[in-house]
N, C-alpha and C positions, 0 to 999 in steps of 0.2 A: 598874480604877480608875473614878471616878467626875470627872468633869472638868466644868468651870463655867467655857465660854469665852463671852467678854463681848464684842460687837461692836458698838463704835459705829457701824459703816459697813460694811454687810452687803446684798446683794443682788445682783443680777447681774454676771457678771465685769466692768464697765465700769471699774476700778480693781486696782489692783494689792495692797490691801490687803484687797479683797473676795474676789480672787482666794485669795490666802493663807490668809483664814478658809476659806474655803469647802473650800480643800482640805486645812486640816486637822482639821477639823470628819469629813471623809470618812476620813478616813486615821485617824483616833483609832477611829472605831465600827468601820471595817473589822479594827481590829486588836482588836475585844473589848470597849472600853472604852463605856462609859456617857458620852456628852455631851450636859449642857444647852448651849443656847445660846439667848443672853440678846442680843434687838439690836431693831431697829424694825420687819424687813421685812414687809410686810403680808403680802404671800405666803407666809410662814411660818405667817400665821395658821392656829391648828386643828392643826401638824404636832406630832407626836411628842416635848416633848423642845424644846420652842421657846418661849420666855416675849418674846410680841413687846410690846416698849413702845409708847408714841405718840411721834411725831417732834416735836421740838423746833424750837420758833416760833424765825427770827431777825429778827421785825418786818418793815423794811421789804427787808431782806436775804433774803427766802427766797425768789424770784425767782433771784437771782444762785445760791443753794446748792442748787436744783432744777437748774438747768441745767448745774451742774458734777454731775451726773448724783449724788450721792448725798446721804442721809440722815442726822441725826444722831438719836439715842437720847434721849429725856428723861426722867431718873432717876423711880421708880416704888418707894418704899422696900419693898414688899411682893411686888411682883413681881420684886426684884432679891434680896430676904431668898429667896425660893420657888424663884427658880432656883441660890441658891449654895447654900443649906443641905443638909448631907449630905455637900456637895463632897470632893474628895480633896485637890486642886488648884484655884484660881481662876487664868484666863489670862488677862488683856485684853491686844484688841488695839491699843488705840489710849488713849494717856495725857491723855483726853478727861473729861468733866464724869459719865459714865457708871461709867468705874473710877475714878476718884475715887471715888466712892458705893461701889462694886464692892468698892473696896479696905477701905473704913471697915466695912463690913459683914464680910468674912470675917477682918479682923483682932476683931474682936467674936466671932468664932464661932468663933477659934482654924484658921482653915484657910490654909494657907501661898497665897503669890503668886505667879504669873510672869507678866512680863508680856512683850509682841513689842514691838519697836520698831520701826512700819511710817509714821513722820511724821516727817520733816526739818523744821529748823525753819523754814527758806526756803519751805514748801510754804503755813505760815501768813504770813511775813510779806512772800513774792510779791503776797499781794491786797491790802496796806497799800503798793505801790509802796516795801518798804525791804526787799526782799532782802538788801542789801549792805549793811545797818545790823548791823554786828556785834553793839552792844549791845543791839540787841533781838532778835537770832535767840540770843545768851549767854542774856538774859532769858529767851526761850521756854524754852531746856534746861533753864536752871536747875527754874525753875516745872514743865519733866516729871518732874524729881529729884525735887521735893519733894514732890509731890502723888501720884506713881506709883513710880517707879521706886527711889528710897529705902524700898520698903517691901517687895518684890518679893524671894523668896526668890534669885530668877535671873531673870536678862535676856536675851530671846533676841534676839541681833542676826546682823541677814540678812548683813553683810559685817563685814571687820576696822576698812573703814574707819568706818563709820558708827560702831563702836562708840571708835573714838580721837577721833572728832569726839564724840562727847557727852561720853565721861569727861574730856578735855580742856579742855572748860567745866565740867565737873560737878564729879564725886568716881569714883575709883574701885567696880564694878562686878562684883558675882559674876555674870558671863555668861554664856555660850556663844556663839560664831561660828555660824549654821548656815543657810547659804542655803536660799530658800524651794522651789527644785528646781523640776527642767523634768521636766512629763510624761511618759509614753514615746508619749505620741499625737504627740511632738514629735522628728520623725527625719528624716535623711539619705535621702531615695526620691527618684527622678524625679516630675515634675507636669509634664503637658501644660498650658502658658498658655492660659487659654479665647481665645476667637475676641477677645474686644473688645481684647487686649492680645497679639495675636502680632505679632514684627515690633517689640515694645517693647521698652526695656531699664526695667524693673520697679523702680520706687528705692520700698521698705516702710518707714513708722516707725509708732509706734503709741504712745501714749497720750494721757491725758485735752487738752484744748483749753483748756488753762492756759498762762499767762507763763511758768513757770518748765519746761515743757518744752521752750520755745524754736522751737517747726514754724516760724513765721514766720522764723526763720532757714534753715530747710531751704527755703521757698516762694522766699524770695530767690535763694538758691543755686539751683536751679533756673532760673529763672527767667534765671540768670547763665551758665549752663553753655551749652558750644559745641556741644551737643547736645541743646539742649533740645527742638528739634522729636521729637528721639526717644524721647525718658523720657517712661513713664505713672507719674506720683506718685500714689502711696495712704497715704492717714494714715489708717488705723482706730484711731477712738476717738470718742467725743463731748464738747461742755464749752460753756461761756458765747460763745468766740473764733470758732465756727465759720462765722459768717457776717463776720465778719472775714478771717479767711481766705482767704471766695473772692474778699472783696475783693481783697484784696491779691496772690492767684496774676494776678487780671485785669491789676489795675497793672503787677504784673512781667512780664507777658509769655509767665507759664505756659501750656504748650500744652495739658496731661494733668492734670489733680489730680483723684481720687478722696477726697471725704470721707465719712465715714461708721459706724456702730456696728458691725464684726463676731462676730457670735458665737463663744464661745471652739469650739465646737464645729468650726466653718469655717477657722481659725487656723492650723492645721500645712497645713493646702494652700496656702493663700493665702502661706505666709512660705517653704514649697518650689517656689513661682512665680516670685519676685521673683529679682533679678540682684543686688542689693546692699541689705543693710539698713542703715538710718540712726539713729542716735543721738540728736539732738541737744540733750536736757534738759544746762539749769545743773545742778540738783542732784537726785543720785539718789543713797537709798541703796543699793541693789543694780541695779536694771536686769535685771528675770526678762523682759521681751519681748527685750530684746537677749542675752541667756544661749537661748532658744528657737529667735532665729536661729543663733546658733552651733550650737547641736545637730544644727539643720538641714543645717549647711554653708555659711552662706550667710556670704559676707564683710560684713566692720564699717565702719560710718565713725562714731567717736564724738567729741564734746565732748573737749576736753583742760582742763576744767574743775578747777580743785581742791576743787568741791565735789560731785563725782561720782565714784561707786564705779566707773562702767562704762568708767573710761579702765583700768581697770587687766586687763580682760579683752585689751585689741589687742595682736597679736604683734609690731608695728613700726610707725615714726612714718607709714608709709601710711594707717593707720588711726585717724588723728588729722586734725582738723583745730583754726584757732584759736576758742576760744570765741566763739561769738556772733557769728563774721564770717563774713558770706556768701561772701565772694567766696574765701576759703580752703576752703569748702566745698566751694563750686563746684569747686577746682581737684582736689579727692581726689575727686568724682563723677567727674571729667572723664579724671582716673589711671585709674579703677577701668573704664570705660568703653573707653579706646582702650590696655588691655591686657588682654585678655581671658585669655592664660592665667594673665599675675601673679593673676586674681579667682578662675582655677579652683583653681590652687594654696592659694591661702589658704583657697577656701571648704574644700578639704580637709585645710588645718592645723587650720581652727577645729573640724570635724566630730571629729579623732580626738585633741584635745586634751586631753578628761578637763576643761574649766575648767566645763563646765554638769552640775552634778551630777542625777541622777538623782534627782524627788520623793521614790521610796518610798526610799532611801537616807534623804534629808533628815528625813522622817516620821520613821523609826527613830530618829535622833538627838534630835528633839522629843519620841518618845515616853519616851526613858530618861530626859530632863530632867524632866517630868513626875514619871517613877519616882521620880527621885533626890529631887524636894522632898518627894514626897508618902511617900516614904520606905520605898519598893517595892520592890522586885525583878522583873523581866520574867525567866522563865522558859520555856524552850523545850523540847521532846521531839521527840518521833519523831511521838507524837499528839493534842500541847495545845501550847497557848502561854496563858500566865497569869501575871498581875502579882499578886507575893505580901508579904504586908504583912512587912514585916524589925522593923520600931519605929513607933511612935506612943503 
């Protein structure tokens, strides 16, 4: 097949949607197939197979959208016509001003859609201070309906929940459930703690340094906890909030907080160090850094959010605390901490649970979806594998 995936927000793993393209983008060509990819990163410039745009001005807002660490795509009718034409499949990943264009174009050219649904609507309307304005995160969905996902041969949604949250505001959906899948770099070993954190109990969370992940609830918790002198807090990730942050670990009384970007490559050691992983974003649709801990082994404290997928991974209300309140935080750090083997236990419920699926499992499933719009057949032998045209 020939595949035409379209990323508004594409370049280093510092996101979870970046993440996602990138590893399917890798997992389509390792499996035979032909992929353009259509996005801004300059670093792509010059590669194989890469139609990079110019990044789109937000006036006096591109300050704030540079330091939430990613890029958006600014339509290009000729370099977006050059990277779909031919296509098999067009895939966007993001229901952005980019597939929009994406989509006008390969419905002109008769080439079928799918798109991923890797954007909550709270993830836009967190930076207008109305997360919790129903009628404007309704509004947003509606507006993904109609501009992307209304056109979209199939819908690929990373959990069950997210996709009962859109069609719920929306309309009904030809979809597919398929999580975005954890590594196999991402496993259950021993890790020696290096020297600056032996003697620590290790609390991990990780994503971008935005409101609607909520760390500033974690920094409090902490900060609350009857063992704080003994927790080294790490939040890898970057964003606008992080020098807020240290503010706010200093007010609280944090003894340990590590901020900072880590490379995905660094990641499975760094999350096989830690003592207990933390949760704490409002709204997620999947949660693939807290699916990596689990893989890991490593015990959960998540959000019991109703607008997070990742309360639905915890095996028991120990691994819950209340939204948004620290001092409930603090009190399941402080569980997790002065019973050491309820943590060993569970890290070894979470490890042999089957809840963190397997990438290349995951791949496989995206790849048939593909098959199926594009109207393929994926074929296997003893000594080929080949997607065969059935109709067209």
């Amino acid at each position: 097949m020939k595949i035409a995936v379209v990323c508004d927000v594409l370049g280093a793993g510092n996101n979870g949607t970046s993440v996602a393209a990138n590893n399917l983008i890798e997992a389509m060509r390792k499996r035979g197939h032909s992929v353009n990819v259509i996005c801004c990163d300059e670093t792509r410039m010059g590669c194989e197979d890469y139609y990079v745009l110019p990044k789109r001005s937000f006036g006096p807002f591109d300050g704030y959208v540079s330091k939430m660490g990613i890029s958006l795509a600014k339509p290009v009718e000729y370099m977006l016509r050059s990277g779909i034409e031919g296509a098999d499949v067009v895939h966007c990943m993001l229901p952005f001003k980019l597939s929009i264009n994406a989509v006008r174009i390969a419905e002109e050219l008769g080439i079928p859609v799918t798109a991923g649904f890797h954007c909550q609507a709270e993830n836009f309307s967190e930076h207008l201070f109305m997360k919790n304005f129903a009628l404007l995160n309704n509004y947003v969905y509606r507006r993904y309906y109609n501009k992307v996902f209304s056109h979209a041969a199939c819908v690929h949604y990373p959990s069950q929940f997210i996709r009962d949250v859109f069609e719920n505001a929306t309309d009904k959906t030809n979809g597919r459930v398929i999580s975005n899948g954890v590594g196999d770099d991402f496993r259950c070993e021993p890790v020696a703690k290096p020297n600056a954190l032996k003697g620590k109990f290790v609390i991990l969370s990780t994503g971008r340094y935005s409101r609607e992940k909520c760390h500033d609830v974690l920094i409090r918790a902490v900060g609350r906890s009857a063992h704080n002198s003994e927790i080294a807090l790490i939040i890898a990730g970057q964003g606008p909030l992080e020098e807020h942050y240290r503010e706010l670990a200093e007010r609280e009384g944090v003894c340990d907080m590590r901020l900072g970007f880590i490379p995905r490559k660094d990641m499975p050691e760094l999350v096989n160090c830690c003592d207990l992983y933390v949760h704490p974003a409002e709204a997620e649709l999947e949660g693939i850094a807290c699916l990596e801990a689990i893989r890991c082994g490593r015990p959960i404290v998540v959000s019991d959010s109703a607008k997070s997928a990742t309360r639905t991974f915890v095996m028991d209300e120990r691994g819950l605390f209340r939204n948004g309140k620290a001092n409930s935080l603090a009190d399941s750090i402080d569980y997790w901490i002065e019973h050491p083997e309820e943590r060993e236990k569970a890290g070894r419920f979470y490890a042999e649970s089957g809840i963190a699926r397997r990438k290349e499992e995951c791949m496989d499933d995206m790849e048939r979806m593909f098959a199926d719009v594009a109207g393929r057949k994926i074929v296997e032998t003893a000594n080929e594998r080949s997607c065969q045209l059935l109709y067209r």
